[in-house]
N, C-alpha and C positions, 0 to 999 in steps of 0.2 A: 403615405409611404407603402407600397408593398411589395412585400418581401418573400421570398421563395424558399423550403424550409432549406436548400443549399446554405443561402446566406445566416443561417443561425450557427452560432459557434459554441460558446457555453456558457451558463452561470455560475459563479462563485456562491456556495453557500454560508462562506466566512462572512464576505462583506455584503452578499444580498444586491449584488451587480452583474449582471449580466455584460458578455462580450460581443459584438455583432462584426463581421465583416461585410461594407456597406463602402464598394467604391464609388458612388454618386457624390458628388458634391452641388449646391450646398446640403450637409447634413443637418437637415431639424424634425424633431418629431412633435406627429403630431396624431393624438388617437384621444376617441370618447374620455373625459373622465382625467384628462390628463392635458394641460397648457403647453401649447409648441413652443418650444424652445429648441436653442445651439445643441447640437449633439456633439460631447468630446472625445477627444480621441487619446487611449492610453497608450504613453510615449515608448513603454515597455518595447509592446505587441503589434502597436500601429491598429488597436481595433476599436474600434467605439464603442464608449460603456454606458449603461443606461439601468435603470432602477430596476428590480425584480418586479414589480407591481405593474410597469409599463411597459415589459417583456412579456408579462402572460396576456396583458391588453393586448400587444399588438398579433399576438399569438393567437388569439380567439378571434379579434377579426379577418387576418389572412388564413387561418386554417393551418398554421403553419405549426401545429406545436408538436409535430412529430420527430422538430428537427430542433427541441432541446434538450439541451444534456446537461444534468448537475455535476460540476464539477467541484472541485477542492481547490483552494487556493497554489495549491506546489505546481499545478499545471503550468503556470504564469512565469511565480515565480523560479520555477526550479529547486527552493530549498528541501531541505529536509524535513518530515515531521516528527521531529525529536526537541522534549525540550536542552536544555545547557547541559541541564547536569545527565539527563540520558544521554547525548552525546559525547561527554567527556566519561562516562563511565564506559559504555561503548567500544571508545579506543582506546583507551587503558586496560580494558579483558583483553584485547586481542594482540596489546604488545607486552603482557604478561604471557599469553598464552604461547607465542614465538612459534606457531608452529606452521610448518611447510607445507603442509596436506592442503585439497579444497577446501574453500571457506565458501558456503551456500548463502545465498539471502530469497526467501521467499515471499516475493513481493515489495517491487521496487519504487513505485508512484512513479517521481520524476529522476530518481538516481540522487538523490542528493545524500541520504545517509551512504548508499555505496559508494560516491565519491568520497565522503569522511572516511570509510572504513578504507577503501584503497589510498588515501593520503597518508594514512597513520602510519605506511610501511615506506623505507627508502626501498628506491625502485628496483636495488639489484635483490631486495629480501622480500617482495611483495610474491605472496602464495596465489596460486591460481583461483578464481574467483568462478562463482559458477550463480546466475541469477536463473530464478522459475517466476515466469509471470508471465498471463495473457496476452497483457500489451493491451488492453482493451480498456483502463482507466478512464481515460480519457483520447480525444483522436490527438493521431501520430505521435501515441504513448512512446515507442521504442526509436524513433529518429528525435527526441526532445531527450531523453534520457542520453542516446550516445553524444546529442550537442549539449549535455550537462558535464560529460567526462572531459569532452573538449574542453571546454569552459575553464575545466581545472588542472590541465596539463597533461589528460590520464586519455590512451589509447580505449578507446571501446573494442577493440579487437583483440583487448589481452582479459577481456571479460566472457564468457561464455554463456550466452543467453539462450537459452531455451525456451523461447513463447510456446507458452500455451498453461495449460492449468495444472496445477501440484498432483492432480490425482493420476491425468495424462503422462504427466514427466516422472513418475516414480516407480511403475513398474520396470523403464527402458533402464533407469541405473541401476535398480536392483538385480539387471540379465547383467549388467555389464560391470555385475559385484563391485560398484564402487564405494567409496569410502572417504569423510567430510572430518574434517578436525576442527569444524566453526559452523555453526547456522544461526541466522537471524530470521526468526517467526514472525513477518510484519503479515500476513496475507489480506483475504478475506473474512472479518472479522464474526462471521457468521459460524454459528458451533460445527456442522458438521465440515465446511470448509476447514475451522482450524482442528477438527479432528481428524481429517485427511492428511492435515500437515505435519500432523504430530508422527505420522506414521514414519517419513524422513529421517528421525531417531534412531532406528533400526538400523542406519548406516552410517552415525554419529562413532567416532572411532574413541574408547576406553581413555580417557581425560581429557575428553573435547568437551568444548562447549555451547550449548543451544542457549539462545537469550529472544527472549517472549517481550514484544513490545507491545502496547495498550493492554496489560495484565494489570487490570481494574475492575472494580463490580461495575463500573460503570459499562465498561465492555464485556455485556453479560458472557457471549459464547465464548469469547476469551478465556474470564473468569473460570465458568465451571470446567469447559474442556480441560483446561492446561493443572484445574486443583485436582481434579481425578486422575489425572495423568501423574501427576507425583505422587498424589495419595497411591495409586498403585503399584508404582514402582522404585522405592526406598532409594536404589542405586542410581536414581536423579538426586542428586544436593543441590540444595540451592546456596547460592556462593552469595550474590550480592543484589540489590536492589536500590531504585532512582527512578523516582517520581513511579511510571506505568513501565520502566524494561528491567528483569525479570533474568537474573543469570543465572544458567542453570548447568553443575557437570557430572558428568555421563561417571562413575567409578567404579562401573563393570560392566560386562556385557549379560546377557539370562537368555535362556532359551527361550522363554515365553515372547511374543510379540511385542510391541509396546502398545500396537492399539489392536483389540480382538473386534471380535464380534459382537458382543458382549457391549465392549464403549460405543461404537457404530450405533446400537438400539437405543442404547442412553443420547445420543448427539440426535438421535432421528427424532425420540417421542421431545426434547425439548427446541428442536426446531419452531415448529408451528407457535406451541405458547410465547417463545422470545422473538418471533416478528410480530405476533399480538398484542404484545408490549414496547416493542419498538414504533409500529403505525401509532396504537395511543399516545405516547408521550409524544410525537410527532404531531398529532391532533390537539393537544393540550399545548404546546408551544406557541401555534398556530391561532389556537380560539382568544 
């Protein structure tokens, strides 16, 4: 079989299955190291799925492995990654919280927690929604997302996406003095990524609330960014917590910044040591 890195699509590294778009029929593979066999096709997606180990096989003999991309299983599926009770804690902040103002989500995967959080309002009381994200998850991140809101009844055009990155997207609202009564911190789980994101607080409006998902030691840059971040500024309270999300309200404003100069050098020097740690345990999974 050979394959062109076009025809590569993704791996899942939930289930260690790789997806191929491969309109030849009949489909069987057949590579070093590996028995030819029926190749299937998932009913989902219409793409053929095939084992991780015989994805890099066939990778190494076409030359083709420039054309994979690890992906996460919400690609697929479209759900959300929240577990039960983060998701029902979720939408209970936010039809406690009844407020009108924009509601920000920073980093969206496939839209499926945003379709939760846009469900949880009847539609004449649903507050304007404002997403920040790349789009560059996975391919045709942002046309999978608005075919997720279809999915569930909800206009993508009553959603206000701004592709591109939290750091890009944060100076243009701050010209344009706006002002958020809800944010969900899902982004880039990497420290100075989510200490970029913290900066967004600054426009968090006096009894709003910011809610921190994967706030775990397991998610180290998570972890330290968002404990420093409250350790420093007392007038974040933390209201409630479920499983890894992390609610947190704003009960004043301060002249000081919420992220200086100062946290930026702290997120930079432990950059390096927590991808050093992140490849080992990665290597250690692996050996």
């Amino acid at each position: 079989m050979q394959l062109e890195p076009v025809d590569w699509k993704f791996f899942q590294r939930e289930t260690g299955l790789a997806q191929l778009e491969l309109p030849v029929e009949p489909r069987t593979l057949t590579c070093s190291g590996a028995s030819t066999r029926p190749l299937t096709t998932a009913p989902e997606t219409g793409l053929v799925e095939i084992r991780l180990p015989e994805l890099i096989c066939l990778a190494q003999e076409t030359g083709a492995t420039e054309g994979i991309v690890e992906m996460r299983r919400c690609a697929t599926t479209l759900e959300a990654e929240m577990t039960a009770a983060e998701h029902d804690l979720l939408c209970q902040t936010l039809q406690n919280l009844g407020r009108s103002g924009q509601h920000l989500e920073i980093g969206t995967a496939a839209g499926g927690t945003l379709c939760a959080m846009l469900g949880s309002f009847p539609g004449s009381k649903r507050p304007p929604f404002v997403v920040v994200d790349p789009m560059s998850y996975f391919p045709n991140q942002l046309q999978l997302v608005q075919q997720n809101l279809q999915n569930h009844g909800l206009s993508p055009e009553a959603v206000d996406f701004r592709v591109g990155t939290s750091a890009d997207a944060f100076p243009a609202a701050v010209q344009r003095q706006e002002s958020f009564d809800f944010m969900l911190i899902d982004g880039c789980h990497k420290i100075r990524s989510v200490m970029t994101d913290l900066k967004w607080t600054r426009l968090l409006a006096v009894g709003g609330i910011v809610c921190f998902h994967d706030y775990t030691p397991e998610h180290r840059g998570v972890w330290l960014a968002v404990n420093r971040f409250l350790s420093r500024h007392p007038h974040y309270q933390q209201v409630a917590q479920a499983d890894s999300l992390l609610v947190v309200k704003k009960t004043a404003h301060h002249a000081r910044p919420e992220v200086s100069a100062a946290d930026e050098l702290y997120a930079r020097a432990w950059y390096l040591p927590l991808q050093i740690e992140r490849k080992w345990k990665k290597l250690r999974r692996a050996a």
